[in-house]
Steps between C-alpha positions, in 0.01 A plus 500: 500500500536107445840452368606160356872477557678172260896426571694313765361616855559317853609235538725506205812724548659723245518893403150435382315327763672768777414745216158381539477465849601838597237654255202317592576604828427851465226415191308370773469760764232617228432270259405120492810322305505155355764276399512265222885336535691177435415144693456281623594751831294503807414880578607698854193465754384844494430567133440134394134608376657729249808299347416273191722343338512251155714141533718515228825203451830601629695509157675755428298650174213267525435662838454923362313370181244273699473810752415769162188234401383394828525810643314662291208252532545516856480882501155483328352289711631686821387806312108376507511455873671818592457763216871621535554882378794439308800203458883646629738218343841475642803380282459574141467181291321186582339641818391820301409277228228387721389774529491659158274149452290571800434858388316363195306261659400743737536845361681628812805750533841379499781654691819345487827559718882390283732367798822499309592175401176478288645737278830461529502109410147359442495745264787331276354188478276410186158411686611711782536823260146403344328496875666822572456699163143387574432597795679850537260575159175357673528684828285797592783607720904393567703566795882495552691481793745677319580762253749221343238256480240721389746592164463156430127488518448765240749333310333194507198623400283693814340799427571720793656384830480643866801461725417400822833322710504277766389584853764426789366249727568559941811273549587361895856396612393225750893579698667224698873457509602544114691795445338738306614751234835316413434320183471523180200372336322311211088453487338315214468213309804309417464514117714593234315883395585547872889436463540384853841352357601867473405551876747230588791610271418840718566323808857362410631896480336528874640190682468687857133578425232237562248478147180359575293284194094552615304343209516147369488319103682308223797648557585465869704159497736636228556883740496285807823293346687852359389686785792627738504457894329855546251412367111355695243333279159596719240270235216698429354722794159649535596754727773726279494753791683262720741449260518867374581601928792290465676730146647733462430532118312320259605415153267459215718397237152323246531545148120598471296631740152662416500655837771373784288549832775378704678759490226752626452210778874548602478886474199515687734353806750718417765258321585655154526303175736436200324382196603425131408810266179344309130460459343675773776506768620839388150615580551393831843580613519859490922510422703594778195552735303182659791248292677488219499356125767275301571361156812299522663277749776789614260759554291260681777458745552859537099545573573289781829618638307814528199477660703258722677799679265606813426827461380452112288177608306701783437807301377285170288275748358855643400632151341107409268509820405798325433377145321159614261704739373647131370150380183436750279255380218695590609731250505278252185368590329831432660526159370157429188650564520817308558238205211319573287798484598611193459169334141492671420837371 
């Protein structure tokens, strides 16, 4: 097959682009993938051939609306040169909305993939809604990474949706002298649906335990000045497993997730996770297993105070190795597929 892939990819960063990278990956042990993505960017080396990409003004708004029209147009004319099999939009809303118009230019098959926030916040806002109502009615196929998520496509208007989670990408503790497996850890973007202010109210009930911050945003000058002694901002950091080789547990305390990949990435090196009890965390944290699930502050604290005690960290980190070692992105690849077969006939 000829698959046109449209979202963030490579150089960007994000759940999306990594999302992205991981999958064309595999795609293209057997097919020949394209990707149409957000510039101006200048492409990796080896696949430089194959990335496309439409310029589009860095205003927040301005930039996913130019990206639906342009794209579109650019998908077309991309389409005449390489006679794709079928458009796989990532993100549902402006980027899928470029697809949706590139499908009737060019009467191909649209897949689309909802990430989570698309759903769970595009979705509210009034053009937002429109591009999304759109473009989970237009598409010959939709694809969750979640069962939570994929509730709120039919909900929103998709006919039928296929589960298909994340994959679990190989993660490498480069060592050196940092102690490893002591602290207690935070991964994402400092923004307020992640509550990282709840992370450091955690830390104040743990003064003996070091908290490390690994993610950066608005927020971090306002933590940074509440934060107590215990606890290390790291900025953002490409390399999580570095991070995750120095915790002992991570805590995932968003308000929204549509998946929450990091914490298969700490379970897959055994560190076990506590994570607020919504979207698609639950799906995730199996209870008293691989981690554990909270509502309130207090039982948050208790989460913690538990799988702080040795023998219940190392038996939950046992049973997460487990779990993450279920989420291969060659699996997912090949269910990918089996969509794009059907939607090929």
């Amino acid at each position: 097959m000829r698959i046109l892939m449209v979202g963030h990819y490579p150089p960007h960063g994000g759940g999306v682009a990594n999302h992205l990278d991981n999958l064309v990956r595999e795609l293209r042990k057997r097919h020949e993938v394209h990707i149409l993505t957000y510039g101006p960017i200048k492409p990796r080396d080896f696949e430089k051939e194959f990335v496309h990409q439409v310029h589009v003004p860095p205003v927040y708004g301005l930039r996913g609306t130019s990206f639906a029209f342009l794209g579109s147009k650019k998908i077309a004319r991309l389409h005449r040169e390489f006679e794709f099999d079928l458009i796989h939009a990532h993100f549902v809303g402006t980027t899928s909305f470029a697809g949706v118009l590139a499908k009737e230019k060019t009467g191909l098959p649209l897949v689309l993939t909802a990430h989570g926030s698309d759903l769970e916040h595009t979705a509210k806002l009034a053009l937002g809604r429109f591009y999304v109502k759109k473009s989970l009615s237009k598409a010959n196929a939709v694809i969750a990474v979640s069962h939570w998520l994929a509730k709120k496509a039919m909900s929103l208007g998709a006919g039928s949706v296929r589960v298909i989670p994340n994959g679990v990408r190989e993660l490498k503790a480069d060592g050196g002298s940092e102690k490893e497996g002591k602290a207690v850890t935070f991964i994402g973007a400092l923004r307020q649906y992640k509550s990282p202010g709840t992370f450091i109210e955690l830390a104040k009930h743990f003064p003996e335990r070091e908290f490390l911050v690994a993610g950066d945003g608005p927020l971090r000058r306002r933590l940074e000045g509440n934060a107590p002694p215990n606890v290390r901002f790291l900025g953002y950091r490409k390399n999580v497993g570095n991070v995750l080789a120095r915790s002992v547990l991570l805590v995932l305390p968003s308000r929204r997730e549509g998946f929450g990949l990091v914490i298969l990435e700490a379970n897959s090196l055994g560190v076990p996770a506590v994570g607020r009890r919504v979207s698609a965390i639950p799906e995730l944290i199996r209870e008293c297993k691989n981690g554990l699930t909270f509502e309130g502050f207090d039982e948050l604290v208790n989460a913690v105070e538990r799988l702080l005690e040795p023998k219940t960290n190392r038996k939950a980190g046992k049973i997460g190795r487990e779990v993450a070692s279920r989420y291969s992105w060659k699996r997912v690849a090949e269910e990918v597929e089996g969509v794009y077969r059907h939607v090929l006939g």
